[in-house]
C-alpha positions in Angstrom: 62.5 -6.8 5.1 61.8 -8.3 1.7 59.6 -6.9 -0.5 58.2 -9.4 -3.0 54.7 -7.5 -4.0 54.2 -5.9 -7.2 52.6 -3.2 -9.0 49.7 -4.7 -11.2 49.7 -2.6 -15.0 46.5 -2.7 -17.3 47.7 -5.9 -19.1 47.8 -7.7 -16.3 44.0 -7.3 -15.5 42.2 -9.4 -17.9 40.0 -12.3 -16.7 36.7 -12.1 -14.6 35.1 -12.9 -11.2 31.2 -11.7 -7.2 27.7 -11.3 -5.6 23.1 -8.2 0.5 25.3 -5.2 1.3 24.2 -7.8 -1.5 21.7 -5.8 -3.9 21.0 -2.7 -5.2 17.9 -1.3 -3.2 14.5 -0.9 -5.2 13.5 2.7 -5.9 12.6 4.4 -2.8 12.8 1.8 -0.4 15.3 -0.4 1.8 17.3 -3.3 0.0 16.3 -6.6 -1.0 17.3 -9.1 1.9 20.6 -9.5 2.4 21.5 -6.3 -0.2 23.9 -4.0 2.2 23.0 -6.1 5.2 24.7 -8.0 7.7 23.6 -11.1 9.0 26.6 -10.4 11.6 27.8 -7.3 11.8 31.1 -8.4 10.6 32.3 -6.3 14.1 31.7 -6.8 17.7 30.7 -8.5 20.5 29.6 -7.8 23.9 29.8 -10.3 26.8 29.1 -11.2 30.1 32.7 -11.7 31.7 33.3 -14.1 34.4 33.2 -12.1 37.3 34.8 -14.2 39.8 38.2 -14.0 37.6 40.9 -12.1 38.6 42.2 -9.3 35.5 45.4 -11.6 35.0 45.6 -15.4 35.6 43.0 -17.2 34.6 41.3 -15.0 32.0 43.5 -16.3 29.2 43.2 -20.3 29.4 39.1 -19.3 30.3 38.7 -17.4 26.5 41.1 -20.2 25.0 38.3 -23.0 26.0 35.4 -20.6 25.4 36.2 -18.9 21.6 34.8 -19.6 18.8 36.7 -20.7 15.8 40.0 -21.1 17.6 41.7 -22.8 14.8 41.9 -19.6 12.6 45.2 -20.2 10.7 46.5 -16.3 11.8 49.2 -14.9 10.7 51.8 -14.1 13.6 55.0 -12.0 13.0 58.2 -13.6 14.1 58.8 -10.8 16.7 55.5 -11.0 18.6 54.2 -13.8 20.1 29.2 -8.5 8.0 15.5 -10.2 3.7 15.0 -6.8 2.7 13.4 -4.8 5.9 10.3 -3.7 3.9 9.2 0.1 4.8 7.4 -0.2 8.2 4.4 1.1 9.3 3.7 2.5 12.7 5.9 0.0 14.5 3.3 -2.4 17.3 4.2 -2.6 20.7 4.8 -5.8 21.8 3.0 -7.3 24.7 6.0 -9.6 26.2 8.9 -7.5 27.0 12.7 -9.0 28.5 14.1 -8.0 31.6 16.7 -5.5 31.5 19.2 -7.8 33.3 19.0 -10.6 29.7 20.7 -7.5 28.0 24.3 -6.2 27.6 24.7 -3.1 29.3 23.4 0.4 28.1 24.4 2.3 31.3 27.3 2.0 33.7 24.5 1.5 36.4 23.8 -2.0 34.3 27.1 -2.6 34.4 28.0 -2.3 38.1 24.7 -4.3 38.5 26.8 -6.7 36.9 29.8 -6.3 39.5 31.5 -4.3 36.8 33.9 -1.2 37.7 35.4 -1.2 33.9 34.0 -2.8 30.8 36.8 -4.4 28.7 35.2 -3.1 25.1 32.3 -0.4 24.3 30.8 -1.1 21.3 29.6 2.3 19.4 26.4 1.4 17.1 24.2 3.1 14.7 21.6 1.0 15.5 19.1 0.5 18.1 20.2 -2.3 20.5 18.5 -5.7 19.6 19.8 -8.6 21.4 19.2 -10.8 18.0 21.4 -12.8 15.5 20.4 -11.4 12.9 21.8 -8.0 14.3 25.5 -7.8 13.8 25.4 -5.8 17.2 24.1 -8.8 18.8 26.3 -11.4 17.1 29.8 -10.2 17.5 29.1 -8.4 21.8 27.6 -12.1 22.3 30.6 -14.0 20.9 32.5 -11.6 23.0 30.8 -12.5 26.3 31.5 -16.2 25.6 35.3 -15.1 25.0 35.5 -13.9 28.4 34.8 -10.4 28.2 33.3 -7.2 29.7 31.2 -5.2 27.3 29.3 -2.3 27.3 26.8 -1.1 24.5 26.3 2.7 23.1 23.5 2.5 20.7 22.9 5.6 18.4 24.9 8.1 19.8 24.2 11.7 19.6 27.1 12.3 17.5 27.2 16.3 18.3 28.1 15.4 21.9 31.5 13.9 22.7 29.8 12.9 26.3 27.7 10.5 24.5 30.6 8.0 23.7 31.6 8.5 27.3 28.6 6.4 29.1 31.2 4.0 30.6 34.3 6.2 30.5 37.5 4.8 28.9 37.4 0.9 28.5 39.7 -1.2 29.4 41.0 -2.3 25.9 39.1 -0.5 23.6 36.6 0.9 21.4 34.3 -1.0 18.7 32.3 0.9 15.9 30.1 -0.1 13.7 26.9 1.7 11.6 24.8 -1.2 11.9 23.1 -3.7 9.8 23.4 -1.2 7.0 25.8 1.0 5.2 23.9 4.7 6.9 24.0 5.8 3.5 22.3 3.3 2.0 20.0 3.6 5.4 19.7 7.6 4.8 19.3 7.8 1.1 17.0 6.7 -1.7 19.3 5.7 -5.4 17.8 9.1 -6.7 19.6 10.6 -3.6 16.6 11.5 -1.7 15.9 11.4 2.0 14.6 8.3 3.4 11.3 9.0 5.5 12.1 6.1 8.2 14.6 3.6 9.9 13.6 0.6 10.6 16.8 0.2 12.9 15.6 3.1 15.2 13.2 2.7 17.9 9.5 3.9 16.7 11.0 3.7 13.3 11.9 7.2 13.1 14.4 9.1 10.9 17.7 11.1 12.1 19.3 8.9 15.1 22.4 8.4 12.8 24.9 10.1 11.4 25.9 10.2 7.3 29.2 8.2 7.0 28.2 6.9 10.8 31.4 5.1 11.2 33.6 7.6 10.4 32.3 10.3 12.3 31.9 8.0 15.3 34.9 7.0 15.2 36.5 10.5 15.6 34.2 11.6 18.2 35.7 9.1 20.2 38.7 10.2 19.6 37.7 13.8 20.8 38.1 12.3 24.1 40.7 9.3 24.1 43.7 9.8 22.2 44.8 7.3 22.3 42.4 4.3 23.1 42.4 1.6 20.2 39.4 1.9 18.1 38.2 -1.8 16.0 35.7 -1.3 13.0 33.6 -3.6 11.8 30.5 -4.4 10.3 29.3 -3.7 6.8 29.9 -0.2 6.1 33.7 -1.0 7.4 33.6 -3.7 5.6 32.6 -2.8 2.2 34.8 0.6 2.5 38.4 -0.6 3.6 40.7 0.0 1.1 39.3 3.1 -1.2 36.1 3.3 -3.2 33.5 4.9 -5.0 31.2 6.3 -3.1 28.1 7.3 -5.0 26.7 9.9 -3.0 29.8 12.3 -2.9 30.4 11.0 -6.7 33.9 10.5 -6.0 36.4 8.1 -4.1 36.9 8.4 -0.8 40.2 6.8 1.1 39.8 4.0 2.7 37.8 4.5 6.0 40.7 3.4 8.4 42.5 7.0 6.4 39.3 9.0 7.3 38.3 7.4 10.9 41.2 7.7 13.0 40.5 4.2 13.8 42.9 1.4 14.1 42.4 -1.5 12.6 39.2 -3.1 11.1 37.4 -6.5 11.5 35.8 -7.1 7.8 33.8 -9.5 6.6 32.1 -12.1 9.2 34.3 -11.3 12.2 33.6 -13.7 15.0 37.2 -15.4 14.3 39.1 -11.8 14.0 37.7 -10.1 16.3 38.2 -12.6 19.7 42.0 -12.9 18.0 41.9 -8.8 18.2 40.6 -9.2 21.9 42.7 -11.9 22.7 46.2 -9.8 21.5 44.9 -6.5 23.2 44.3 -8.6 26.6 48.2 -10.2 26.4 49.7 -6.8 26.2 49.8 -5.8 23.1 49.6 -2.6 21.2 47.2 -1.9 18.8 49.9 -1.2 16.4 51.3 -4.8 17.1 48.4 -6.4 15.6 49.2 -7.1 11.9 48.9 -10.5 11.8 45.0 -11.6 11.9 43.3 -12.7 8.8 40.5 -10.8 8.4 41.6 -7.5 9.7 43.1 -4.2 7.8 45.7 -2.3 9.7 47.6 1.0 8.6 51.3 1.6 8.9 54.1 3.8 7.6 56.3 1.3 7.0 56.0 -2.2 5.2 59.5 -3.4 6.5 57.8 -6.1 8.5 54.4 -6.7 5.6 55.3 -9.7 3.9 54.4 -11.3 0.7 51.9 -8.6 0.0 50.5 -7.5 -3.9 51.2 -3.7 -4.2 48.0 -1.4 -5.3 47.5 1.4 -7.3 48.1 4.2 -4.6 45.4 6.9 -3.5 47.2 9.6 -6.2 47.0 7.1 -9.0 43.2 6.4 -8.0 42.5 9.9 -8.0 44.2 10.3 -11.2 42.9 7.7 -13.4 39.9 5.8 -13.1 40.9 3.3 -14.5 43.2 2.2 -11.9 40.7 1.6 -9.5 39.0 -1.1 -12.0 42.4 -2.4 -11.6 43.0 -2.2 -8.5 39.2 -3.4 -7.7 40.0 -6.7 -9.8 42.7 -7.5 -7.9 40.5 -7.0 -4.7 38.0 -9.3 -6.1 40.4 -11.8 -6.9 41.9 -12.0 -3.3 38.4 -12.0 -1.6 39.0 -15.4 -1.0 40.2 -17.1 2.6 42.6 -19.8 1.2 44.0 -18.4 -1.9 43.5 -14.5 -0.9 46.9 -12.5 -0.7 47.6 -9.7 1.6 47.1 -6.3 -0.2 48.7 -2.9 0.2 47.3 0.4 -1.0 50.0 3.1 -0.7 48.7 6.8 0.6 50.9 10.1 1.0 53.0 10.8 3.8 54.5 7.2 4.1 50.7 5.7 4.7 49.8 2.8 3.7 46.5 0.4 4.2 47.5 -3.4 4.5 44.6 -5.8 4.3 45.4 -9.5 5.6 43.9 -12.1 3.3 39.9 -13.0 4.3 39.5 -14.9 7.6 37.9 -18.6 7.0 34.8 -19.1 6.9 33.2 -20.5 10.2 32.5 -24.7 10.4 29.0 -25.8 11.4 30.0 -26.7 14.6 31.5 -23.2 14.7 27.9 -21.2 13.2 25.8 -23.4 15.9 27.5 -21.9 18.7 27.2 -18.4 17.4 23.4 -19.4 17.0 23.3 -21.2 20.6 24.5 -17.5 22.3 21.9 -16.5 24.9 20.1 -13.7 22.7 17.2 -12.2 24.3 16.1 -12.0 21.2 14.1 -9.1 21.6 15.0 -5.4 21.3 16.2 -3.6 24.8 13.3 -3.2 27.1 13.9 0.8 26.9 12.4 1.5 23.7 8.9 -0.4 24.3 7.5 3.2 25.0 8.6 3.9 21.1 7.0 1.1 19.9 10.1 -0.9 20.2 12.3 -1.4 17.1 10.8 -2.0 13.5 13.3 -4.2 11.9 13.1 -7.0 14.2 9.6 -7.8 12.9 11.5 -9.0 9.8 13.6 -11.2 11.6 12.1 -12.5 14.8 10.6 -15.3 13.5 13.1 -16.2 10.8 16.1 -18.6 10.8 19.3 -17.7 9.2 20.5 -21.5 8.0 23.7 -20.5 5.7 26.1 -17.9 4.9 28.2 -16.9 2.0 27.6 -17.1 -1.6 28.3 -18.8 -5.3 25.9 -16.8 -7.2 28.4 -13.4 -7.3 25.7 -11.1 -9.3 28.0 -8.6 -9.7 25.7 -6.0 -8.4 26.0 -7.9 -4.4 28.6 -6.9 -2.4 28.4 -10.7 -0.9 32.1 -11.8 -2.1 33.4 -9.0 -0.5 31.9 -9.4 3.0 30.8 -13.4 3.3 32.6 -14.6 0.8 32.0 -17.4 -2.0 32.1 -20.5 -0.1 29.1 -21.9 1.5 28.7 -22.8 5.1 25.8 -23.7 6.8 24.3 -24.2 10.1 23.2 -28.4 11.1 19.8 -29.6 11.0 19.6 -29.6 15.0 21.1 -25.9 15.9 18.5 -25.1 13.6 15.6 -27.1 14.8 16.9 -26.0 18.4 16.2 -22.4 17.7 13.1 -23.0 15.7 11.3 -24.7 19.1 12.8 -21.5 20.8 11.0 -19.7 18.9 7.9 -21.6 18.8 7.7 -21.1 22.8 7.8 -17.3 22.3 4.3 -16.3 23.3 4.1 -14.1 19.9 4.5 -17.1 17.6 1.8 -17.6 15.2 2.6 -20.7 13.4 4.3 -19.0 10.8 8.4 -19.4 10.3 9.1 -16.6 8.0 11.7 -17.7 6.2 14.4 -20.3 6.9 17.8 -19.0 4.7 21.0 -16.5 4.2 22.5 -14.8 1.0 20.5 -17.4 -1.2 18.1 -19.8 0.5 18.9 -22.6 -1.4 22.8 -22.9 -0.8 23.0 -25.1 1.7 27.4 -26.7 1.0 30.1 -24.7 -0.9 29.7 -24.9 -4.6 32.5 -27.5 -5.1 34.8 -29.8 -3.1 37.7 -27.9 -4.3 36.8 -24.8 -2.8 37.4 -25.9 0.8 41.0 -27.2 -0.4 42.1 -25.1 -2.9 39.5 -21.7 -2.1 37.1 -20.5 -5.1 38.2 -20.2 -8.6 40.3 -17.1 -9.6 38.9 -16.7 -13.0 36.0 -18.7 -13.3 32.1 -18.2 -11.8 30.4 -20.9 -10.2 26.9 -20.4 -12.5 28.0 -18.1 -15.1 28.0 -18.0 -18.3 26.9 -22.0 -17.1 27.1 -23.9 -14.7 30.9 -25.6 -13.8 30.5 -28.7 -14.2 32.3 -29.3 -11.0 29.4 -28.3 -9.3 27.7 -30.1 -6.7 23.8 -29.5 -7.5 22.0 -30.9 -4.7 19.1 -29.6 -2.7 18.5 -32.8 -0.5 20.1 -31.4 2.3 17.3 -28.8 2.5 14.7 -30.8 1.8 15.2 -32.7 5.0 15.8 -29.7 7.2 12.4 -28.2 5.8 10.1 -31.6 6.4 11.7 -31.5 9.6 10.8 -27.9 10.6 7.1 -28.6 9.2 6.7 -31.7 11.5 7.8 -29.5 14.7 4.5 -29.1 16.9 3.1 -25.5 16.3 4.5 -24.7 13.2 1.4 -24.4 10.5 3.5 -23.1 7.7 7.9 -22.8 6.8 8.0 -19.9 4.2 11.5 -19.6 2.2 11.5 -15.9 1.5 15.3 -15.1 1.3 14.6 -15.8 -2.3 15.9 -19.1 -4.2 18.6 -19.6 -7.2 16.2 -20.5 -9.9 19.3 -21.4 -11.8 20.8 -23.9 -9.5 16.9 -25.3 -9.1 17.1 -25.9 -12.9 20.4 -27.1 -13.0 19.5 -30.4 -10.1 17.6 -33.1 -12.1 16.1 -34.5 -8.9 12.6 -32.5 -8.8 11.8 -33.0 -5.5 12.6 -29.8 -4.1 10.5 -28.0 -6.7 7.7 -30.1 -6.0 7.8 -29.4 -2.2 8.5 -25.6 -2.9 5.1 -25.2 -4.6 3.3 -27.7 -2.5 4.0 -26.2 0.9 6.6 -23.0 0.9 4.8 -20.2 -1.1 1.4 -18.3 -0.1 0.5 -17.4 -3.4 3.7 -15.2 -5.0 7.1 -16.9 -5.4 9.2 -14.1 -6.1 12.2 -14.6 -7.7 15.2 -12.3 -9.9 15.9 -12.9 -13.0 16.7 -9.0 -13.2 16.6 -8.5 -16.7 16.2 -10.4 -20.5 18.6 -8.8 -22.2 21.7 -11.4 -22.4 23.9 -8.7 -22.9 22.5 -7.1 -19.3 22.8 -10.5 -17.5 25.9 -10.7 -18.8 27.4 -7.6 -17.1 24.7 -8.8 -14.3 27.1 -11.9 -13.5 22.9 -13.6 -13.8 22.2 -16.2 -16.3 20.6 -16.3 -19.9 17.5 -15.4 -20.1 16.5 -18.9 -21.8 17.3 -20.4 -18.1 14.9 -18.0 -16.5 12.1 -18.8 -18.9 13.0 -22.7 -18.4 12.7 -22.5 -15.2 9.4 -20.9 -15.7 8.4 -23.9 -17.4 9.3 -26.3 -14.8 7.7 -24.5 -11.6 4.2 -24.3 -13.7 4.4 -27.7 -14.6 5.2 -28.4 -11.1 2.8 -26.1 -9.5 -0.3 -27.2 -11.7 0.2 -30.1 -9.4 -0.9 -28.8 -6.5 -3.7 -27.1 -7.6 -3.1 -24.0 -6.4 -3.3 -20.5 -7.7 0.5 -19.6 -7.2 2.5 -17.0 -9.4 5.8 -16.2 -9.6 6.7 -12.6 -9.1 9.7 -11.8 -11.0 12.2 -9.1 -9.7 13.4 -6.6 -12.3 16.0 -3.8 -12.3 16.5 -1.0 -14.6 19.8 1.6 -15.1 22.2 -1.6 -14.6 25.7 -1.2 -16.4 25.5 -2.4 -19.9 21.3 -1.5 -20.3 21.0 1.1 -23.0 17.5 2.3 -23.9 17.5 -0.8 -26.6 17.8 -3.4 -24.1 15.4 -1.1 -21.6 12.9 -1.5 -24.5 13.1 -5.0 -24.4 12.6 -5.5 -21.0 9.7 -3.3 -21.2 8.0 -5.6 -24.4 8.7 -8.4 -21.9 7.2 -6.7 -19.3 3.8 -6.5 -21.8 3.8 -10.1 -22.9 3.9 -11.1 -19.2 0.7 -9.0 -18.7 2.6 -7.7 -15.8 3.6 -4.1 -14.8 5.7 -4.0 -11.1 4.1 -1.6 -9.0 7.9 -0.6 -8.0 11.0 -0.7 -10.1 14.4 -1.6 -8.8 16.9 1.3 -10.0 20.5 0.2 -10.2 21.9 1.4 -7.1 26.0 1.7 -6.8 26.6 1.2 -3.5 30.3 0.5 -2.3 32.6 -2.5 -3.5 30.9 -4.2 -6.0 31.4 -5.3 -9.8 28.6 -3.2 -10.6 29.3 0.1 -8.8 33.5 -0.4 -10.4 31.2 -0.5 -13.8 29.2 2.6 -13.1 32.1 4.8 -11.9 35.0 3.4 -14.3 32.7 2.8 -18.0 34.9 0.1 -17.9 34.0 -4.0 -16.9 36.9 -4.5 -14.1 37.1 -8.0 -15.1 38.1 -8.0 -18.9 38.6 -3.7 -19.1 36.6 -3.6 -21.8 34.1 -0.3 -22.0 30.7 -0.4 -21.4 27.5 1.6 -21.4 26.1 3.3 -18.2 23.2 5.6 -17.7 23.9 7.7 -15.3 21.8 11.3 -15.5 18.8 11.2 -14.0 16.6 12.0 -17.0 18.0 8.4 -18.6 17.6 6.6 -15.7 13.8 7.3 -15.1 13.3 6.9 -18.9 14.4 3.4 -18.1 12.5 2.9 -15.3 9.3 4.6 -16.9 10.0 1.7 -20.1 9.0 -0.9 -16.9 5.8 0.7 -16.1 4.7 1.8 -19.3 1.1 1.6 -18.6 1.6 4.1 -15.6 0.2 7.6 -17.1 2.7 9.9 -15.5 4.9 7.9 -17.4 3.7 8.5 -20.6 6.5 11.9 -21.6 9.3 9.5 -21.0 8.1 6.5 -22.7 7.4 8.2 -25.8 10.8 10.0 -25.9 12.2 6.9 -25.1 11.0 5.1 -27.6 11.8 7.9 -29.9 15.8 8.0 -28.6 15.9 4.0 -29.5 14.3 4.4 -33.1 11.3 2.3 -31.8 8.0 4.1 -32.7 6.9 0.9 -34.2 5.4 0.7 -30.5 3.7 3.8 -30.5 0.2 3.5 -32.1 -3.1 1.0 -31.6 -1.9 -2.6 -32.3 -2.0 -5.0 -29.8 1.8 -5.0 -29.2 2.1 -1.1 -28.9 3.3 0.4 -25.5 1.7 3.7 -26.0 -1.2 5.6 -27.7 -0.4 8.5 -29.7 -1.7 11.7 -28.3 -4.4 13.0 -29.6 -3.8 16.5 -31.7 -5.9 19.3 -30.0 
């Protein structure tokens, strides 16, 4: 068939474009909300099948009236017809426990208790089973069940024992795997490379129920045992690692994980749409193999005969062979992340291999999210871990409510625009206020919503009208270097929602946590929302992320000047005077980011001493796979214009950074000095008032 893709060269690479996984994590503990985290596990879905249905007949026109997002515009071929969890404590049992029987089954015993002989799907999980939506687990088995279908649950396998995939024996269509709510790397391993302590995703919070790379050696564990079963990943480790990458802890590239797994095809991004449309074509008949024509998904072949109107990628030996065709070959990635616009993209591999990703499925409508969030969750974690304490990370969540998805920000240290995407969509006023008096009857509410958000909590509409006709810019950000004038800059929308959730009965306080876009709150010349921020949404800290003050930094950041941080500064002490309430804003800071050399460290840390303020823990860079950033650290090169930049990389750099930040600390005091030294600044070293350091005394 006709091949009309192309071979992208270095001059053909030059203009720009990205934003949980989204953030790098701060030093030594989990990521910022949303940083590697998946609101939906960009996977699978368990469900509840209609058990008075004969296999055949009626099961088709039954999912056709019950998915979600049924007008996907999918590709068919002519032939056939994805808040930070903070590091937990000793996890507290909780008093009001669920009934087994409000749960997905664990055991094939809880399945036949179900009338089941055969589940239609396992779903293979790195994390503990919590029956919540903000567990991708919980999202995608859930939006299964409404689909029509039979799903059983394997939650942190033991991954040494091929029996331990085999709990309900070979289902009927196949197997789903996913790490979890966070790349298990990112879940096992500090930025300095060290071994986390905990897991907040493992019952009693304790470390080791997961593999490294849990996907990928899931994934051929299961296919120990079934040869040939069709294996679906999804979720955000899938996700963020489908066509080759960097991966930071190996410090090289890997393939992508479709190459490595032995799996079939994944799901990325938010996959309720793909992943009923993968269901669907498995349930009519046909082979895994068959299914190349759902947006959303990545499928390997050996032949592109039948891939049309695809753009051709540097192949795995030119990666290997050349960094600097994976900044390429990332920028043109970045460029197609987009559901209207996006192209389908081949990466070529040896032996006749080669990984085909269809363009980005479209985002969900509202109607669409509010019967994702209308699911019957149990929303609790499965009765058997209360003797563990239950499961840490739900404490987070539980009594939070996710209102949007996707992002316009694209700090190009988020891996957002690879897994949601850059076009808003957002949840209505009543789902919202529906799960909100759900959650006000659960006998463990205090009066306290947690947070009330997504990605950014103060995106409530895409950025534009254009982008729902004509997808999001190729070569243009939203807010950076300014803010497009296209731009609709309204936070009225959220106002409302927010005086509605404080009116409900039984709520004493709405907290917005998922932190706001202090840009876009600058940019909207009605105050209102700044003046109900400060006035009933903050208990004392607003914490926000400007990230840096170097320009140059938040440049390579993808984050605004540092003149719009300070404005808005400004504007939320003016405002906040008003209330008459102590309130200060707590300002997020990152050192070791692509472009920071010890001169612009140095002025972060002189910033850090006119603020009076020294962060108690600083937020290393951490490269974590597909983003902006991570393309910067490996490549030395900015993907989006290919011109070289600065990265520090050893460890001894890095903490000098870091040590710049907290200055004041006196283990720090070596590397400050020798920083200061290395950037010619000793005018800092001495007794006046804007001095960093002391000199040592002479013995």
């Amino acid at each position: 068939m006709k091949h009309n893709g192309k071979r992208h060269n270095q001059h053909e690479h030059a203009n720009p474009s990205q934003r949980d996984g989204r953030r790098s994590s701060r030093s030594g503990q989990r990521p910022r909300s949303g940083d590697l985290r998946d609101s939906q596990d960009g996977s699978h879905r368990s469900g509840d099948h209609d058990r008075d249905r004969d296999r055949s007949g009626n099961r088709a026109s039954q999912r056709s009236r019950n998915r979600i997002g049924s007008g996907n515009r999918a590709r068919k071929p002519q032939a056939a017809a994805a808040q930070r969890p903070k590091q937990h404590a000793k996890p507290q049992p909780v008093a009001h426990t669920r009934d087994e029987s409000e749960f997905l089954p664990m055991t094939m015993e809880a399945a036949r208790a179900r009338g089941w002989d055969q589940v239609d799907f396992v779903y293979v999980c790195g994390d503990a089973y919590v029956d919540h939506p903000s567990f991708g687990m919980a999202i995608i088995t859930r939006v299964l069940e409404h689909a029509g279908y039979k799903v059983g649950i394997i939650a942190q396998p033991d991954w040494r024992d091929p029996a331990s995939v085999s709990v309900f024996g070979e289902p009927r269509l196949g197997f789903m795997v996913s790490s979890g709510n966070m790349d298990s790397m990112v879940n096992h391993y500090t930025v300095a490379k060290k071994k986390r302590h905990n897991d907040a995703f493992t019952p009693g919070g304790e470390f080791g129920h997961r593999p490294n790379h849990a996907v990928v050696v899931y994934s051929n564990l299961i296919r120990q045992t079934y040869k040939t079963t069709p294996i679906i990943l999804g979720g955000v480790e899938a996700s963020l690692r489908r066509l080759a990458h960097y991966d930071y802890w190996s410090d090289k590239m890997k393939r992508s994980i479709l190459m490595d797994s032995g799996a079939d095809i994944i799901s990325y991004g938010m996959g309720e749409r793909s992943i009923v449309e993968i269901a669907d074509a498995l349930a009519s008949g046909l082979s895994v193999r068959d299914i190349t024509f759902i947006d959303g998904t990545v499928f390997r072949t050996d032949s592109l005969d039948e891939v049309y109107d695809y753009e051709l990628l540097p192949s795995w030996d030119d990666l290997q062979a050349d960094k600097l065709d994976y900044a390429r070959s990332f920028k043109v990635q970045y460029e197609n992340a987009d559901p209207i616009r996006g192209r389908r993209l081949v990466e070529p591999y040896p032996n006749h291999q080669f990984a085909v990703q269809n363009p980005p499925t479209l985002p969900l409508t509202t109607a669409e999210m509010d019967e994702v969030y209308a699911l019957p969750y149990a929303r609790a974690w499965h009765p058997s871990y209360d003797d563990a304490g239950g499961v840490p990370a739900l404490a987070e969540v539980k009594f939070s409510l996710a209102s949007n998805r996707g992002c316009f920000g694209e700090c190009s240290f988020c891996a957002l625009t690879f897994h949601q995407g850059r076009i808003v969509s957002a949840r209505s006023h009543e789902s919202i206020l529906a799960e909100a008096r759900d959650m006000i009857a659960d006998p463990d509410f205090k009066g306290y919503i947690h947070d009330v958000g997504g990605p950014t909590a103060d995106f409530r509409a895409p950025a534009c009208d254009k982008q729902l006709k004509a997808g999001a810019c190729k070569h243009r950000r939203c807010m950076t270097p300014h803010i497009c004038p296209r731009m609709k800059v309204d936070h009225s929308d959220l106002v409302s929602l927010l005086r509605k959730l404080r009116a409900l009965p039984g709520v004493k306080k709405v907290f917005l946590r998922s932190g706001i876009r202090f840009d876009y709150v600058v940019a909207d010349s009605d105050l209102t929302f700044m003046r109900e921020l400060c006035r009933h949404h903050i208990s004392g800290q607003l914490r926000v992320a400007p990230e840096h003050v170097s320009d140059a930094v938040l440049a390579a950041m993808g984050k605004p000047e540092n003149s719009v941080y300070q404005e808005f500064i400004s504007l939320y002490e003016r405002e906040n005077a008003k209330t008459g309430k102590k309130q200060f804003v707590v300002p997020y800071l990152m050192s070791s980011h692509p472009g920071s050399t010890l001169k612009e460290a140095v002025e972060l840390a002189e910033y850090c001493r006119d603020l009076g303020y020294m962060p108690e823990q600083v937020q290393d860079f951490y490269p974590t796979p597909s983003t902006i950033s991570t393309c910067m650290y490996y490549t030395g090169v900015d993907p989006r214009t290919m011109e070289p930049i600065y990265t520090p990389k050893s460890a001894h750099d890095k903490a000098m950074q870091r040590a710049l930040i907290q200055y004041r600390d006196p283990k720090n005091y070596d590397l400050v000095v020798e920083a200061l030294r290395r950037a010619g600044r000793t005018d800092l070293i001495g007794f006046g008032k804007n001095c960093l350091v002391r000199p040592r005394k002479k013995k």
